[in-house]
C-alpha positions in Angstrom: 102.3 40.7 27.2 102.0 42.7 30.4 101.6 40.0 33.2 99.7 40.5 35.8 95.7 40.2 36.5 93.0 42.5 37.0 89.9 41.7 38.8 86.9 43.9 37.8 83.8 44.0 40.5 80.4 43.7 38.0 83.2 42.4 35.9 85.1 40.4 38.5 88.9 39.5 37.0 92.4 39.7 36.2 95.8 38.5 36.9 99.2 40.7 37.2 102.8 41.1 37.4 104.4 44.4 36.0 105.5 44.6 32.2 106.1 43.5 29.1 103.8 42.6 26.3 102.3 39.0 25.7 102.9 35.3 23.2 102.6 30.9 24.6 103.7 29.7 27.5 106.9 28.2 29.1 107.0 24.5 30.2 103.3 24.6 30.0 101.7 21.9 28.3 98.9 21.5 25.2 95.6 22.7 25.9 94.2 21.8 22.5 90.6 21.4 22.5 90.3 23.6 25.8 86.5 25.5 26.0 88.7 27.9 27.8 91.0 29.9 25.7 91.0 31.6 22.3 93.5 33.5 19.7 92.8 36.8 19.2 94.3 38.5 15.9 94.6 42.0 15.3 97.4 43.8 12.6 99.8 44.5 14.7 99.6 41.4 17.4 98.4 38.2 18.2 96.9 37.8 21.5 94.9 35.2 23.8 91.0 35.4 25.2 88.2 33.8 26.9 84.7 34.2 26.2 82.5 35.6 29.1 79.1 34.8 26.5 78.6 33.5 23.4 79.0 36.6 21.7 81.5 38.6 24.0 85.2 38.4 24.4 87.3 39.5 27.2 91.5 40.1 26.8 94.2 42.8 27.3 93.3 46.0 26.5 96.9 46.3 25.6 96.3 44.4 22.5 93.7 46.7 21.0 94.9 50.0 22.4 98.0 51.4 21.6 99.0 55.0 22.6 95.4 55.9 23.2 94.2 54.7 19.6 92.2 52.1 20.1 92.1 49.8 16.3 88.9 49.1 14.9 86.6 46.3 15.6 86.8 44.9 12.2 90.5 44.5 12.4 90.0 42.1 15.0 89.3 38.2 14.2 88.6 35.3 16.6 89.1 32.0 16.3 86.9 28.9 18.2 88.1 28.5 21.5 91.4 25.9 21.8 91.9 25.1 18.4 95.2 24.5 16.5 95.1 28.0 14.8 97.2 26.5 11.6 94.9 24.5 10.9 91.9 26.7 11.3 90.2 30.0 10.5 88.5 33.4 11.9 85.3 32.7 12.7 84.0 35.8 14.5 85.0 39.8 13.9 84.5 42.2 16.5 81.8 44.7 16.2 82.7 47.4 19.3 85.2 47.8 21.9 84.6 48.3 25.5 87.8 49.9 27.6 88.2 52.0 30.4 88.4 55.3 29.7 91.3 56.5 31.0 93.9 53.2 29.8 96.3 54.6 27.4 99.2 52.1 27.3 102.4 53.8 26.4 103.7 50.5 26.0 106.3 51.3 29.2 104.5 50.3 32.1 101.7 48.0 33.4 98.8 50.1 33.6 95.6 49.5 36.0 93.0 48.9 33.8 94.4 46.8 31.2 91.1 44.6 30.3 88.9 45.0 26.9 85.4 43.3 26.4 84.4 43.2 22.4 81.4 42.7 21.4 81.5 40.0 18.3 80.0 40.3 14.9 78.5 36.5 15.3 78.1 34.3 18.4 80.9 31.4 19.1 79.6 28.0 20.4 80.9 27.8 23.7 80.4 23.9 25.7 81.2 26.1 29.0 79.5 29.0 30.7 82.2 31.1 33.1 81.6 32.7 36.5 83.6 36.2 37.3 85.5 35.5 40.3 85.2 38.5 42.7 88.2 39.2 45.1 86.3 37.2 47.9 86.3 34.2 45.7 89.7 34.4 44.4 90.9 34.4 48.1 88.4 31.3 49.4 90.0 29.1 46.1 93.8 30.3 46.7 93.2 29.3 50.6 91.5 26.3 49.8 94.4 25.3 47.4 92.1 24.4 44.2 94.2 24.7 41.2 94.5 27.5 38.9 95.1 26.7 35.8 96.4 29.8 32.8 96.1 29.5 29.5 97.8 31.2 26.2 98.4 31.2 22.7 102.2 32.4 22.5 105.5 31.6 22.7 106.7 28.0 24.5 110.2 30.0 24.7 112.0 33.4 24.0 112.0 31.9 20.4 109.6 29.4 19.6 106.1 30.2 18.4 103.1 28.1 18.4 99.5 27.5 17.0 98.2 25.3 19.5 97.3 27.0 23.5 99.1 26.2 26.2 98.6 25.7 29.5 100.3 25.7 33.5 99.7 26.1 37.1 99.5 29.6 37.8 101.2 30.2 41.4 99.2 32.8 42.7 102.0 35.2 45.4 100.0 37.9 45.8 96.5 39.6 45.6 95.8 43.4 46.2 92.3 44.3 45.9 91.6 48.2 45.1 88.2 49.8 45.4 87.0 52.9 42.6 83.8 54.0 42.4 80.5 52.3 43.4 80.0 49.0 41.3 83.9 48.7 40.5 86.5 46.9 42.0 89.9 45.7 40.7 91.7 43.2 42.0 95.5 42.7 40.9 96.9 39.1 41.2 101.2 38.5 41.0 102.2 35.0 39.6 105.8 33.1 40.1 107.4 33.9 36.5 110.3 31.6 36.6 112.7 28.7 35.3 109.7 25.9 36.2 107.4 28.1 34.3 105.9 31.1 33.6 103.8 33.0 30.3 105.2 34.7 27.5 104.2 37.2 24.6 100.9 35.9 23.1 99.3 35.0 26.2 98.2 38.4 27.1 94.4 38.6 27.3 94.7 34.6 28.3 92.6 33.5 31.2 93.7 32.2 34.5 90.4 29.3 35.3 89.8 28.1 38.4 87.5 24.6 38.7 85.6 24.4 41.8 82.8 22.0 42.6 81.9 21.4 39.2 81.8 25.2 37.9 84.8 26.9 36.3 85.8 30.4 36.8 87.5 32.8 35.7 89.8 34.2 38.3 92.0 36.5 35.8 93.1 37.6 32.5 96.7 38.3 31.9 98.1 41.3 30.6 101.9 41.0 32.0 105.1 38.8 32.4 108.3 39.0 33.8 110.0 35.4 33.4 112.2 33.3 30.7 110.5 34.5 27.8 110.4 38.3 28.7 
């Protein structure tokens, strides 16, 4: 996973560190049953999500581009959000991609605009409805102290896998908001990736939620990690 997050303007979010690509979390705890989170599989990785609608998926672009290729739809299955994934099945395929045109991922480097929306061949049954967290709001919650929460399917350590999601306190170190053209912004978020915790490969494409009087929001999806399971 590539650690870090990304905040788009009409699409407010994301959450970054540079490098390395995504699975669960370590010393996080079980987030089974979470609204929150979902397990992305494609043939070549297995990756996390959140559901913006019903019907739409946001995650790492990372995970469904690879050297400019982009895979197809098809190859891409979702389960229900925060279920124990062994002990469940696909229950949506995508139907299109969405990415920024100019990602490439060379699987090096970090890159900018490392967030995918795919549209889904069938809706999911969500009990939650997210709000985008614009730079603005990601700075009013961080200042206010309310507690962001990430979540992951992917590795608990540098060798242990797992079918159930994850969960920790992201600690939030720095925020750089960029501007692009009108309607766009991004907003890059660095987390502590360390021995009391950090994500690993599997939670790229994860979201980082925020819970603020009574509404959750989505403050940033993770597409890098530099930590203890790097």
């Amino acid at each position: 996973m590539k650690r870090i997050a990304v905040v788009l303007g009409l699409i407010p979010i994301l959450g970054l560190v540079p490098s390395y690509n995504a699975q669960a979390i370590y010393k996080g705890t079980s987030a089974l049953g979470s609204p929150y989170v979902v397990q992305v599989s494609t043939p070549g990785a297995l990756c996390s999500g959140t559901l913006i609608e019903p019907q739409i998926l946001v995650t790492a672009a990372h995970c469904l581009v690879k050297s400019g290729e982009v895979i197809s739809p098809s190859d891409i299955g979702v389960y229900e959000p925060g279920v124990d994934r062994s002990q469940s099945s696909i229950v949506a395929r995508g139907y299109e991609i969405f990415y920024l045109s100019d990602y490439y991922n060379d699987e090096e480097t970090t890159e900018p605009n490392d967030i995918a929306f795919v549209v889904l061949s069938s809706a999911i049954k969500s009990s939650i409805r997210l709000k985008l967290a614009d730079y603005e709001t990601t700075q009013m919650l961080i200042n206010q102290r309310v507690s962001l929460i990430s979540f992951g399917y992917g590795r608990t350590d540098v060798d242990t896998r797992t079918s159930i999601p994850q969960k920790i306190i992201a600690r939030p170190i720095q925020q750089r908001k960029l501007r692009g053209y009108q309607g766009y912004e991004r907003t890059y978020i660095s987390y502590a990736a360390d021995e009391n915790g950090s994500l690993c490969p599997g939670d790229s494409g994860g979201p980082t939620i925020a819970e603020y009087k009574g509404e959750p929001y989505l403050v940033s999806i993770h597409n890098g990690s530099r930590g203890p399971c790097s």
